[in-house]
C-alpha positions as CSV (number, residue, x, y, z in Angstrom):
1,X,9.7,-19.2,5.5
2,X,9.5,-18.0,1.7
3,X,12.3,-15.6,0.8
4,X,11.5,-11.9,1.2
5,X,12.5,-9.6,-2.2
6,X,12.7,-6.4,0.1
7,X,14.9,-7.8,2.8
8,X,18.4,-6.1,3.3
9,X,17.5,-3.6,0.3
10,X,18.9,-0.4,1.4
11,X,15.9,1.8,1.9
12,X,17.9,4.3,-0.4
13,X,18.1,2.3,-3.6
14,X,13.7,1.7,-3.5
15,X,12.0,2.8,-6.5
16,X,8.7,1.5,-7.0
17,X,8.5,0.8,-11.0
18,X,12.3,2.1,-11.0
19,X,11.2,5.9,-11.4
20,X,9.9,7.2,-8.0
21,X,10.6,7.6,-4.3
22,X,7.8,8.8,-1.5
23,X,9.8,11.6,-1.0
24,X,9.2,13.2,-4.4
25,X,5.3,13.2,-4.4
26,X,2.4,14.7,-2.1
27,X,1.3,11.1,-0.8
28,X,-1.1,10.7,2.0
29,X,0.6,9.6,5.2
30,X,4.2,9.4,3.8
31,X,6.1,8.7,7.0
32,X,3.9,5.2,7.5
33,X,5.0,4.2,3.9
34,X,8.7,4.6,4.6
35,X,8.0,3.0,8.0
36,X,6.2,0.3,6.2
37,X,8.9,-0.1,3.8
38,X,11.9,0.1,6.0
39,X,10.3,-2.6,8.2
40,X,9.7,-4.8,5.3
41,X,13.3,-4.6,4.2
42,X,14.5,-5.3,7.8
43,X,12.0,-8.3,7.8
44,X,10.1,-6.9,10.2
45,X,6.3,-8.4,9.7
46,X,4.3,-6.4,12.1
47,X,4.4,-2.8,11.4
48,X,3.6,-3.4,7.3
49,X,0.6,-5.7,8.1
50,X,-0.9,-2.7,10.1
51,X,0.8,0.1,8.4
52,X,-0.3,-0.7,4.7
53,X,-3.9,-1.4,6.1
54,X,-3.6,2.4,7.7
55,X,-2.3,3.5,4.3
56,X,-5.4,2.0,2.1
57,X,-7.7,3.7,4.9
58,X,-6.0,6.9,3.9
59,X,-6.5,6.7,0.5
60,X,-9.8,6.2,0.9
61,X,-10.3,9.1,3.2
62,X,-8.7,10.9,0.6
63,X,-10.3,10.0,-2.1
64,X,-13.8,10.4,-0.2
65,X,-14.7,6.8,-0.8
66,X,-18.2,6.1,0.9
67,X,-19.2,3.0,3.4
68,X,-19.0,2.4,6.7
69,X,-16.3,-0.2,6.2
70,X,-13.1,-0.9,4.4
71,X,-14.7,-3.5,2.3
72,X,-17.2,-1.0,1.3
73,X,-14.8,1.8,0.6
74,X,-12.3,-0.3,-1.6
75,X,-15.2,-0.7,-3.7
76,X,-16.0,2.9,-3.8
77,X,-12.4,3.3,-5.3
78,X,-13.7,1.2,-8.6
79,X,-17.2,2.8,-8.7
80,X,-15.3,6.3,-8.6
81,X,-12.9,4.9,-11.0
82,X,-9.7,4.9,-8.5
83,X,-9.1,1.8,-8.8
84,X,-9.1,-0.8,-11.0
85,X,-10.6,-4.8,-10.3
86,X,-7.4,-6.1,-10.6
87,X,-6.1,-4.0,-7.6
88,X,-9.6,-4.4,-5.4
89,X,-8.4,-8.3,-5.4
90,X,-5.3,-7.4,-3.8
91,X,-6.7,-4.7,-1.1
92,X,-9.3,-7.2,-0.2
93,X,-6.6,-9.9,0.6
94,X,-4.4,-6.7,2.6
95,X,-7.8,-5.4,4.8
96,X,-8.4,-9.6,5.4
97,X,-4.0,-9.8,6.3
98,X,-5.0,-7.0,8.4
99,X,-8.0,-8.3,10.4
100,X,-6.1,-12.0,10.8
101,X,-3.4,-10.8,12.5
102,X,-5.1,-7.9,14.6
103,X,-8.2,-10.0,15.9
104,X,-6.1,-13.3,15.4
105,X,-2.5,-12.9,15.8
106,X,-1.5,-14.4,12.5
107,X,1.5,-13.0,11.5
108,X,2.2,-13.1,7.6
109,X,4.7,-14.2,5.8
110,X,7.1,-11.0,4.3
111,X,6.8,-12.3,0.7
112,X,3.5,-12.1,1.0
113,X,3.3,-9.1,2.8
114,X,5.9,-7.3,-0.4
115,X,3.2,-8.6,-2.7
116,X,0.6,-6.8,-0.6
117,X,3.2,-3.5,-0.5
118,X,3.3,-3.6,-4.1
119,X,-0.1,-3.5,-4.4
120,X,0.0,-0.5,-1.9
121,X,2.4,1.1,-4.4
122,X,0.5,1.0,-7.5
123,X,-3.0,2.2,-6.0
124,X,-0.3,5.3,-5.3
125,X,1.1,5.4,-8.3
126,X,-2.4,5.4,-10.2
127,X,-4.1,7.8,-7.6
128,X,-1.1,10.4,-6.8
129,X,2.0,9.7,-8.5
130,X,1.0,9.5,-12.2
131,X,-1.6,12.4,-12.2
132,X,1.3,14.5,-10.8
133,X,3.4,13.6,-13.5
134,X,0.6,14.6,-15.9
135,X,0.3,17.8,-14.7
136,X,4.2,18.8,-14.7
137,X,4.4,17.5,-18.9
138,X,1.4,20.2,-19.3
């Protein structure tokens, strides 16, 4: 198994680009990103495979992407101008993680799965955190 980055970090000393915690910000579904995190650091590989799925659904309820699928909606996040290609490459690989290991039972490596939790974090950094911090320098 590939080393995990996250594993024994104290859930404390996580800052995503060294600047910000979920705690400070207004982010969709909050609790299920510290879940996700805390189980990533413990090496835990179940709840982030499903919990950062659940958090790119969220985003795009929040961001009123339209289709009737993931797939559909992550592309939404582009055409609205959410999201950049770069990150639709790294959501697509998350909702396919996802599907694997819910229809399949493939579990997923965690340095994989903290590539795919970084992705995670910058769609919140671009979506929530960094129009926050726009608005405060006003």
């Amino acid at each position: 198994m590939a080393l995990n980055p996250y594993a024994g970090r104290p859930y404390s000393e996580h800052h995503a680009a060294g600047t910000w915690t979920a705690a400070d910000y207004s982010l969709p579904a909050k609790g299920d990103y510290d879940e996700c995190y805390k189980a990533l650091c413990s090496e835990l590989p179940v709840l982030p495979t499903v919990g950062l799925v659940a958090l790119v659904e969220e985003v795009c309820r929040e961001e009123n992407a339209q289709g009737k699928t993931l797939e559909k909606q992550i592309h939404d996040l582009v055409n609205k101008q959410v999201l950049g290609r770069a990150g639709v490459e790294v959501l697509h690989k998350l909702r396919i993680m996802g599907n694997k290991f819910v229809h399949e039972m493939k579990r997923h490596d965690t340095r994989v799965l903290g590539t795919a939790f970084n992705g995670v974090e910058h769609l919140l950094l671009g979506v929530y955190i960094l129009p926050e911090e726009s608005e405060k320098t006003k």
